[in-house]
N, CA and C of each residue as an Amber inpcrd file, in Angstrom:
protein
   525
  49.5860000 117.7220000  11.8220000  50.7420000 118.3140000  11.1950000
  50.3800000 119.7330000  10.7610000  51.3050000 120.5070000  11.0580000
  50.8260000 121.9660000  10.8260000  52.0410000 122.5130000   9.5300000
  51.2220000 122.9410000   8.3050000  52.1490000 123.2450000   7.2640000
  51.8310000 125.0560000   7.5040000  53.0160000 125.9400000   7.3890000
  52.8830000 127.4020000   7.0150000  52.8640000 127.5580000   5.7480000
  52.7970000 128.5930000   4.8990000  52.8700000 129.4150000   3.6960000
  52.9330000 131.0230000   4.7020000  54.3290000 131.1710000   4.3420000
  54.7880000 132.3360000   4.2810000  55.3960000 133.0300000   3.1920000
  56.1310000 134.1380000   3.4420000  56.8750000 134.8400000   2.8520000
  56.2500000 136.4870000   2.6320000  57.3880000 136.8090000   1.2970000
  56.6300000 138.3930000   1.0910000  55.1510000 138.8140000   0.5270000
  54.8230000 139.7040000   0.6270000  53.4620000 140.2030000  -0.0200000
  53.7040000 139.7560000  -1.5210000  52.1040000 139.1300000  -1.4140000
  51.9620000 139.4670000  -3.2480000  53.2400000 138.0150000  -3.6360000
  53.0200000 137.4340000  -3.0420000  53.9000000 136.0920000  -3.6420000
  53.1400000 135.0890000  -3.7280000  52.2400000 134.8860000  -4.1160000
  50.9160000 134.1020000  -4.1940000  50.7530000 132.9960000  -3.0680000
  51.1420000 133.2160000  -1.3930000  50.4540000 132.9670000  -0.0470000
  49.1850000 132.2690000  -0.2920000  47.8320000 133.1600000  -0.1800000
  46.8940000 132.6890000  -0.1570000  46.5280000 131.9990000  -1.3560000
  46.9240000 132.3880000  -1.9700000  46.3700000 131.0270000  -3.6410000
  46.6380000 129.7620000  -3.1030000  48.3080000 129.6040000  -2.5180000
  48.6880000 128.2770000  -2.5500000  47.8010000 127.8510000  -1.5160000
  47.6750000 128.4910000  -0.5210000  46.9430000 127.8920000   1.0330000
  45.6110000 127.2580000   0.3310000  44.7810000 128.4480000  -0.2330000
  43.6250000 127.4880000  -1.0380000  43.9990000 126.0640000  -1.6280000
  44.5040000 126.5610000  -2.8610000  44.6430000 124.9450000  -3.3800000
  45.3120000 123.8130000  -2.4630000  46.1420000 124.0840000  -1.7520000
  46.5970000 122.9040000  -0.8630000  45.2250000 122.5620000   0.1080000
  44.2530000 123.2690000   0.4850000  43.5230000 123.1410000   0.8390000
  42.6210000 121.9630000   0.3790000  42.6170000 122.6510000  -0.7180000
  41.6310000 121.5420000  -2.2550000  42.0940000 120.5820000  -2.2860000
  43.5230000 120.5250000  -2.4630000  43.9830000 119.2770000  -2.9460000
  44.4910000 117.9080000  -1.9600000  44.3350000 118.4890000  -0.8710000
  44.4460000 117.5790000   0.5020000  43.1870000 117.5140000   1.2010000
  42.1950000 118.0580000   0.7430000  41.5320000 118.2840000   2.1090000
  41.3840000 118.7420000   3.4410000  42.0630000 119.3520000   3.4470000
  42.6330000 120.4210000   4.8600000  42.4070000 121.4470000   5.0410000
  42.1410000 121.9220000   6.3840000  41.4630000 123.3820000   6.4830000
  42.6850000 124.5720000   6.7810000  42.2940000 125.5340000   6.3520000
  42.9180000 126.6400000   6.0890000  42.8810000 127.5830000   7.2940000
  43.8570000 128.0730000   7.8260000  44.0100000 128.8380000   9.0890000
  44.0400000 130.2000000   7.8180000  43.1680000 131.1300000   8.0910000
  43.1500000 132.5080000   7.3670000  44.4650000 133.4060000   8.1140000
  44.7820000 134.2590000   7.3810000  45.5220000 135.7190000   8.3020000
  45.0940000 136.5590000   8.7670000  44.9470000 136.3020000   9.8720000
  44.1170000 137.3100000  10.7890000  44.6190000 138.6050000  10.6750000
  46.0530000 139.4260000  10.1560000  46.1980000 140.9370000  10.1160000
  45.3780000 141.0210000   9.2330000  45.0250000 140.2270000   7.6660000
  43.7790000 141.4760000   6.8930000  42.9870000 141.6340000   7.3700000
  42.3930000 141.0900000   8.2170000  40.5200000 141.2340000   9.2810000
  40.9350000 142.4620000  10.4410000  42.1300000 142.3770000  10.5560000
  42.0930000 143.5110000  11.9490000  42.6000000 144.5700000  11.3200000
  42.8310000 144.5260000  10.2130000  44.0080000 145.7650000   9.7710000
  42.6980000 146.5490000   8.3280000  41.8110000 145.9190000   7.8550000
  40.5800000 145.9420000   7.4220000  39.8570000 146.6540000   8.1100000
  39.2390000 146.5010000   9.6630000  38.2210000 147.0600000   9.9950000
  39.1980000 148.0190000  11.2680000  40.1870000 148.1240000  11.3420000
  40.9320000 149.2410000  12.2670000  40.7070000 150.4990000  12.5760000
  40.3880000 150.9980000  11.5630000  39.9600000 152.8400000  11.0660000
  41.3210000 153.4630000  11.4500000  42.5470000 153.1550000  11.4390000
  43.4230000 154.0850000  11.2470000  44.9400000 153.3840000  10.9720000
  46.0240000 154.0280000  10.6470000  47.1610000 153.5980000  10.2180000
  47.3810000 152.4450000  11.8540000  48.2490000 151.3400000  11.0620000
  48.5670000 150.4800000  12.1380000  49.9720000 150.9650000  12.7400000
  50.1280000 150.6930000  13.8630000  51.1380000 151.1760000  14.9570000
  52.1110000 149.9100000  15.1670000  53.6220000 149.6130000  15.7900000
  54.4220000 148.6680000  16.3350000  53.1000000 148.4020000  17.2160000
  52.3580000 149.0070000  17.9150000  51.4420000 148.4540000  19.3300000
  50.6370000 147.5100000  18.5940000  49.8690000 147.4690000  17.4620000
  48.8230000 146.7020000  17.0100000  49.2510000 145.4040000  16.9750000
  50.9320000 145.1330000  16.6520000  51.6580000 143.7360000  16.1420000
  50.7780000 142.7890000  17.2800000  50.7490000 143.4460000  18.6580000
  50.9490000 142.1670000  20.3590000  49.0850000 142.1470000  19.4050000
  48.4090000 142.3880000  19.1850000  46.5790000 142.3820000  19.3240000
  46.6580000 141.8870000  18.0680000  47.5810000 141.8410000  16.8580000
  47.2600000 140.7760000  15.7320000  48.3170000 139.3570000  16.0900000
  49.5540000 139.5050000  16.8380000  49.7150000 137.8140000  17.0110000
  48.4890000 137.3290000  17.8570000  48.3050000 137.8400000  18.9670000
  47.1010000 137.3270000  19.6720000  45.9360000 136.6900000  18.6640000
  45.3200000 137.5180000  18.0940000  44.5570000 136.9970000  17.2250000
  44.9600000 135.9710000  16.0600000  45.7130000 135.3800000  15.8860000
  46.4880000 134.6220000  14.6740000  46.9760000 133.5740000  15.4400000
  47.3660000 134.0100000  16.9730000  47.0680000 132.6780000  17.6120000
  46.4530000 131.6060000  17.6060000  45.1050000 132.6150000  18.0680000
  43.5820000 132.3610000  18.7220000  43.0410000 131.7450000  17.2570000
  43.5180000 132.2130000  16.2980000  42.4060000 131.0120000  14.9730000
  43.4030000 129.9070000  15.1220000  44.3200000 129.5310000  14.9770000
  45.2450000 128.3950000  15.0100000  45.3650000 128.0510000  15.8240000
  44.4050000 128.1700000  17.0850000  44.3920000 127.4240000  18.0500000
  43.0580000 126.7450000  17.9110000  41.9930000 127.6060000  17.8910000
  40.4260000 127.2610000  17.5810000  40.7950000 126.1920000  16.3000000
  41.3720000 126.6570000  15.3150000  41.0600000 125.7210000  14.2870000
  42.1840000 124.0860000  14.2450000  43.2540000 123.9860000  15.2160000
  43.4610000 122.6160000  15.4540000  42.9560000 122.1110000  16.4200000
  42.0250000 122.7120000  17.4850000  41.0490000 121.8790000  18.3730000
  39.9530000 121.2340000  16.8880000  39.4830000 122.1120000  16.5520000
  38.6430000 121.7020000  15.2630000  39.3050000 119.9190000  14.4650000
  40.7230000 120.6270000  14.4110000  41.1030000 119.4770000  13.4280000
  40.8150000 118.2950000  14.3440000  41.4680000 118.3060000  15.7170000
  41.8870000 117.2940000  16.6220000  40.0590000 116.1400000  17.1450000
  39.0950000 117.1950000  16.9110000  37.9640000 116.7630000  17.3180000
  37.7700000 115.6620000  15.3930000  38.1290000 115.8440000  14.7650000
  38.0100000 115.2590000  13.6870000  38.5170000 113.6520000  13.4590000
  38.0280000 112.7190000  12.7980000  38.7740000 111.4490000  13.2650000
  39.7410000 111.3910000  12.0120000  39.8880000 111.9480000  10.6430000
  40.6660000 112.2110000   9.8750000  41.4030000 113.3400000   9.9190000
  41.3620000 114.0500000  10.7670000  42.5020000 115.6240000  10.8250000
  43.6020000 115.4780000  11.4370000  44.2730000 115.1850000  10.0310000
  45.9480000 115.0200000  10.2920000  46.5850000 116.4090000   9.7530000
  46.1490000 117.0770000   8.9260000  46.4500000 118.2900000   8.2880000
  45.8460000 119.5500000   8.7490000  47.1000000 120.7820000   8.8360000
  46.8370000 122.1630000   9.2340000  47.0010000 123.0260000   8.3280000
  46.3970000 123.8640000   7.9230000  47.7300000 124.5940000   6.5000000
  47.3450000 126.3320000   7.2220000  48.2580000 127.0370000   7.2450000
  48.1180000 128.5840000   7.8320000  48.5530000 129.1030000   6.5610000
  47.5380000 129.9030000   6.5990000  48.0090000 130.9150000   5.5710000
  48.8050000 131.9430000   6.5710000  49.6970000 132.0060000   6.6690000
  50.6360000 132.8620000   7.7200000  50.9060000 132.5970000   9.2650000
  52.0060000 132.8480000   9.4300000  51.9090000 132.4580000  10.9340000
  52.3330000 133.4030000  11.8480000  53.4630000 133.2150000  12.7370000
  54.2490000 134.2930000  13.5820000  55.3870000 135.1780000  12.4930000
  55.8390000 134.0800000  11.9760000  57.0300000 134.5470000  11.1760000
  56.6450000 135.7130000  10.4860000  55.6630000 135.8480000   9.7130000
  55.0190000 137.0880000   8.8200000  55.4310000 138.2410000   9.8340000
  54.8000000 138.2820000  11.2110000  54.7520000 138.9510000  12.1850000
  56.1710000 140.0540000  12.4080000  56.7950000 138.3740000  12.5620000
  58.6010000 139.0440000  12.8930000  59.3500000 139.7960000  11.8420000
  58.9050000 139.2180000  10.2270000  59.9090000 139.8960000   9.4840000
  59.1070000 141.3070000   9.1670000  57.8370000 141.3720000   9.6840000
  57.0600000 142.8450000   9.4010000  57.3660000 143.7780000  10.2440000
  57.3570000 143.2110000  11.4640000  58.5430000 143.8850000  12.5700000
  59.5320000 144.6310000  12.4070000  60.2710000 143.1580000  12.4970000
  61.8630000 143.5170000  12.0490000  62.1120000 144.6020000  10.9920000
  61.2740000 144.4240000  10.0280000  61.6600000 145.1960000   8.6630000
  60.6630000 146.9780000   8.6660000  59.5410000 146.9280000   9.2010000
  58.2000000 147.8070000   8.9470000  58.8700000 149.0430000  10.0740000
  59.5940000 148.6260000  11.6900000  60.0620000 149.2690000  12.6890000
  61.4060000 148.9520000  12.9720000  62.2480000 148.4470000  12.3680000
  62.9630000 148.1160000  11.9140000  63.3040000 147.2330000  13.9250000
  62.5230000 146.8300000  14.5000000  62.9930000 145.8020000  15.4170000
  63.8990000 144.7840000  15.7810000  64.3930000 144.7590000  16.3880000
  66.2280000 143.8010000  16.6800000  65.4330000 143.0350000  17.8810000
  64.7740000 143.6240000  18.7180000  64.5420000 142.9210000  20.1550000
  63.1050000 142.8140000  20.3640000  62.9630000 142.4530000  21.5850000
  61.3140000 142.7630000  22.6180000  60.6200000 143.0400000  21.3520000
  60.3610000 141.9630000  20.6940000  59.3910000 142.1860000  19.5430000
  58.2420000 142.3020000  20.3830000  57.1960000 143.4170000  19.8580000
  55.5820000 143.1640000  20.2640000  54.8950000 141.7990000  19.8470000
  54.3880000 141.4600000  18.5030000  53.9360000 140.3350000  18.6090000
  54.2750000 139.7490000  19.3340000  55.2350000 138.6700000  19.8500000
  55.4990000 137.8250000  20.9810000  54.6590000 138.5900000  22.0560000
  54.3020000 139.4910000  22.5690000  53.5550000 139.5000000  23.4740000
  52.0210000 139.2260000  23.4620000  51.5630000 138.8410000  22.0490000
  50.1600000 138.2510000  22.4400000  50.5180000 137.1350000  21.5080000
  51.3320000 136.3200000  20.6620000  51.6270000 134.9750000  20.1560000
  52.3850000 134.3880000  21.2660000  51.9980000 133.8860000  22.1400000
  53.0280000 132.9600000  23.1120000  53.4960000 131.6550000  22.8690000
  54.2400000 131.1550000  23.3680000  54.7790000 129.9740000  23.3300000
  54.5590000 128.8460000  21.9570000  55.3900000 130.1470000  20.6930000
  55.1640000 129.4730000  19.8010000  56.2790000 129.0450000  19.7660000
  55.5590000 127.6440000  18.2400000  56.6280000 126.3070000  18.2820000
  56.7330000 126.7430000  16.1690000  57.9810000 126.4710000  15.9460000
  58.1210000 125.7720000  14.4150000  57.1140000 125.1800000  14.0630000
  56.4960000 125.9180000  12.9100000  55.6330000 124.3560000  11.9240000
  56.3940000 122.8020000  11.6390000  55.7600000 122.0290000  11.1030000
  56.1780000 121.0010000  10.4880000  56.6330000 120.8240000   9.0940000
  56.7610000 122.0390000   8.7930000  57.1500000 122.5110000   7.2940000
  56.4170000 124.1650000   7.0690000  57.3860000 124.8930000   6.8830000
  57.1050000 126.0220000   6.2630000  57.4710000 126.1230000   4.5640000
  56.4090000 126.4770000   3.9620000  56.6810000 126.9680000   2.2720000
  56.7020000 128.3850000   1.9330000  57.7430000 128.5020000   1.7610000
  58.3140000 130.0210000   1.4570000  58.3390000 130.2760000   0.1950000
  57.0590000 131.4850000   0.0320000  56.8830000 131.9150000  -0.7720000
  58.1090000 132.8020000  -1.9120000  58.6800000 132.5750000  -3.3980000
  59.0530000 133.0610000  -3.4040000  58.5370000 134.7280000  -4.1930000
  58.8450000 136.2520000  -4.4320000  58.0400000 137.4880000  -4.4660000
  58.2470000 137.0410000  -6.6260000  57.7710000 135.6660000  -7.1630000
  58.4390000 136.1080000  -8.4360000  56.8320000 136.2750000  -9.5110000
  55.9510000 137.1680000  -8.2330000  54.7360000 136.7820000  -9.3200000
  54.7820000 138.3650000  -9.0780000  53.7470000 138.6560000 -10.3990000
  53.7520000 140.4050000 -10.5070000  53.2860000 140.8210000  -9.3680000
  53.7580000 142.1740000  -8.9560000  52.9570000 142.4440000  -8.0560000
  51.4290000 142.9220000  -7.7520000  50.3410000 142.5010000  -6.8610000
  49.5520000 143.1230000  -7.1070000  48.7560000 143.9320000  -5.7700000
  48.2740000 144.8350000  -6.4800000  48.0630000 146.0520000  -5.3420000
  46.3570000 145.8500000  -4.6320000  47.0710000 146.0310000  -3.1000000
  45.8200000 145.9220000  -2.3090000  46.0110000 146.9510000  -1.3660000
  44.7040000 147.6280000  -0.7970000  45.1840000 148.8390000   0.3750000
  46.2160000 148.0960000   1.4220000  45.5670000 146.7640000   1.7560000
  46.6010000 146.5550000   3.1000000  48.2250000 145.9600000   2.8780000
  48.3220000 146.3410000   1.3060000  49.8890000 145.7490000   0.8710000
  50.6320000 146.8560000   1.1370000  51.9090000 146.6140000   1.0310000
  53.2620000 147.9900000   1.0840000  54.5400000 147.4500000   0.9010000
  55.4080000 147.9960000   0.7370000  56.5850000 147.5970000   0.4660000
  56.6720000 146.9440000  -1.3290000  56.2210000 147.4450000  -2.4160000
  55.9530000 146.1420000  -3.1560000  57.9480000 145.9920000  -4.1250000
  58.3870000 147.2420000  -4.1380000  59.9810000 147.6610000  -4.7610000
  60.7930000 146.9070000  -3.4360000  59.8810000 145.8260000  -2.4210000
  61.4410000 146.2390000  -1.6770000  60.8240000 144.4200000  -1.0320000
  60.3710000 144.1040000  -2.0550000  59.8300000 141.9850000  -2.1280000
  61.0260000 141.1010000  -1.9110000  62.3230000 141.4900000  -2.1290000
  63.4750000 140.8550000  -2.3930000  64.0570000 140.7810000  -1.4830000
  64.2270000 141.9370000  -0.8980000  64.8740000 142.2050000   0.5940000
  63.8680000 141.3700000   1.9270000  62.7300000 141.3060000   1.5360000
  61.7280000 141.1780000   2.6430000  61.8230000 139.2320000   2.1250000
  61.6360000 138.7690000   1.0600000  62.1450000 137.2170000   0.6970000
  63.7430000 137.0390000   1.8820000  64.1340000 138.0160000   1.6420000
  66.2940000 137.4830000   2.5920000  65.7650000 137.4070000   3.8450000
  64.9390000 138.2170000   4.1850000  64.7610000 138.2190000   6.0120000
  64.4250000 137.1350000   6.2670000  62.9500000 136.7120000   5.3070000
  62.0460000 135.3500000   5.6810000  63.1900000 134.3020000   5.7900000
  64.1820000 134.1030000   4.9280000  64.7720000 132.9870000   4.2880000
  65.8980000 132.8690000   5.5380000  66.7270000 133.6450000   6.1790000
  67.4310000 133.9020000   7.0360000  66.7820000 133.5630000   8.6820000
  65.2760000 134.1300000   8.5160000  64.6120000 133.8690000   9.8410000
  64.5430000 132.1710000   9.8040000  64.1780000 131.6630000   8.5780000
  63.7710000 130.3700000   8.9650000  64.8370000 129.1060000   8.8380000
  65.8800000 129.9650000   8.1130000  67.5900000 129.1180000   8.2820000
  67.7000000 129.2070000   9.4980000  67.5030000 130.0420000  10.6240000
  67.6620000 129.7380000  12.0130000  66.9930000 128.9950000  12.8960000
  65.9860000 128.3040000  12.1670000  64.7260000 127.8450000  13.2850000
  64.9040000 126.2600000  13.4030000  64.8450000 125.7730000  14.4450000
  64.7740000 123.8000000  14.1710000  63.9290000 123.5630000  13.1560000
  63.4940000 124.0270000  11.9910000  62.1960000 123.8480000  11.0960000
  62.7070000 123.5330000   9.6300000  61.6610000 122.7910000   9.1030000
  62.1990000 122.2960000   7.3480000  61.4780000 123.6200000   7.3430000
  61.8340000 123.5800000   5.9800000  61.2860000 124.6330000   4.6680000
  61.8620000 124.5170000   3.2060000  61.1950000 125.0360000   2.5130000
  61.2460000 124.7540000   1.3640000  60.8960000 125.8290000   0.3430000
  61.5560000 126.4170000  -0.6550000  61.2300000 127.6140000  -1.0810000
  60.5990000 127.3550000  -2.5760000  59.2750000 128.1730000  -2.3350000
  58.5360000 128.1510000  -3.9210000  58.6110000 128.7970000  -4.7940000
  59.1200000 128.6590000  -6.0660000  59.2060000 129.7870000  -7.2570000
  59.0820000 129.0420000  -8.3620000  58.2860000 130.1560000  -9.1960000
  57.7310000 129.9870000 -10.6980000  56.1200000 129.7600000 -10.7200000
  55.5320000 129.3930000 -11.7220000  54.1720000 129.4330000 -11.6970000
  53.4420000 128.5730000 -10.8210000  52.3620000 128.4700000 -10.8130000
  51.2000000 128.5250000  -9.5470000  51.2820000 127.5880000  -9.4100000
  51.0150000 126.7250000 -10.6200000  50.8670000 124.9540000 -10.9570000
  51.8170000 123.8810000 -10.0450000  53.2690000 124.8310000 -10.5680000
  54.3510000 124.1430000  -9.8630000  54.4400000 124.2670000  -8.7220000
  54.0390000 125.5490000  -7.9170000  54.3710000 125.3860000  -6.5610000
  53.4570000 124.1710000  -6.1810000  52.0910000 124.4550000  -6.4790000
  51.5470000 123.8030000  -5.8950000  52.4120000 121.7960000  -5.8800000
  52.5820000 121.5850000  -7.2120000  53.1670000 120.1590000  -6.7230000
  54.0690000 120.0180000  -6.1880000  55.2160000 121.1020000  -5.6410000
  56.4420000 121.0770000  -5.2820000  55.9540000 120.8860000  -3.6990000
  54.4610000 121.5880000  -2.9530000  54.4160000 122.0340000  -1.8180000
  53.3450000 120.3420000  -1.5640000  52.7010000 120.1140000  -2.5570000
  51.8090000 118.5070000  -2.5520000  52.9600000 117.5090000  -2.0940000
  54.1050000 117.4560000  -3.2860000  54.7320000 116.2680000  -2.8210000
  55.5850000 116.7050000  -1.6360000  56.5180000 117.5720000  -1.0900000
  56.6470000 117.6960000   0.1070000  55.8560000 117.1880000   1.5650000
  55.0110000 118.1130000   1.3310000  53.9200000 117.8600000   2.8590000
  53.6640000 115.8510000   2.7030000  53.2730000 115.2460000   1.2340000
  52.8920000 113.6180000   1.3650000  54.3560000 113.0990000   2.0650000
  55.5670000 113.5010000   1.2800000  56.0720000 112.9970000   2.5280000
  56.5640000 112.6180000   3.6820000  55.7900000 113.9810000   4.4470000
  55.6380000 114.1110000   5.9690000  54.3840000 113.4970000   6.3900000
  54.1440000 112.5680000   5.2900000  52.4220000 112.3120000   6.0470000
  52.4390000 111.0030000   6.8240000
């Protein structure tokens, strides 16, 4: 079963991915744009999107062969997936069509639950963050992208504690 954590920057993403991690036992698919967008040496381009889905693929692919070789790996958790991709797109180049990512994320499918982050924690500043005045607008895209998809979801807001049990008892009962 593959769970996402998406949404906007700075909506506490990777916290939750950890602790759901912790608290299930399940391994954590990282986001591959901070590793490529980290060691890049220059502003990122619409071209970089196709060479970071590729790569964000390629761990979520490596890491459910991982799970699948496991005799207990029923659980996936991504800290981000395609979707991040599209609404950074959509919103960063302001893209309608022929998205780039899709050209190195192929033949992707819906998670089995996406948790949508909601932007209601302070913001906090990292070089590879942006947009942080404009969290609200970038929450409507996510929320709109994934009202269109055959996919559950479920939206997280308020403190850390709670998401986390809101996103625990969800995923148990998909288990």
């Amino acid at each position: 079963m593959k769970i996402v954590v998406t949404g906007p920057e700075s909506s506490g993403k990777t916290t939750l991915a950890a602790a759901l991690s912790d608290q299930l036992a399940a391994p954590v698919v990282p986001e591959f744009a901070r590793e490529y967008l980290a060691h890049l040496g220059r502003a990122y381009q619409r071209e970089d999107l196709a060479a970071i889905g590729a790569g964000q693929q390629a761990w979520e692919r490596w890491y459910e062969q991982r799970l699948h070789a496991e005799p207990q790996g029923k659980l996936l958790i991504c800290d981000t997936d395609w979707t991040v991709l599209h609404v950074w797109e959509q919103y960063r180049f302001q893209a309608k069509e022929a998205f780039r990512w899709q050209q190195g994320y192929t033949g992707h499918a819906p998670a089995d639950l996406y948790l949508l982050c909601a932007p209601d924690f302070p913001w906090q500043p990292d070089p590879l963050r942006e947009h942080p005045e404009e969290r609200n607008v970038l929450f409507g895209l996510y929320r709109v992208l994934l009202e269109g998809l055959p996919a559950r979801f479920i939206i997280l807001e308020g403190p850390a504690d709670g998401r986390l049990e809101m996103a625990t008892a969800a995923i148990r009962k998909l288990l």
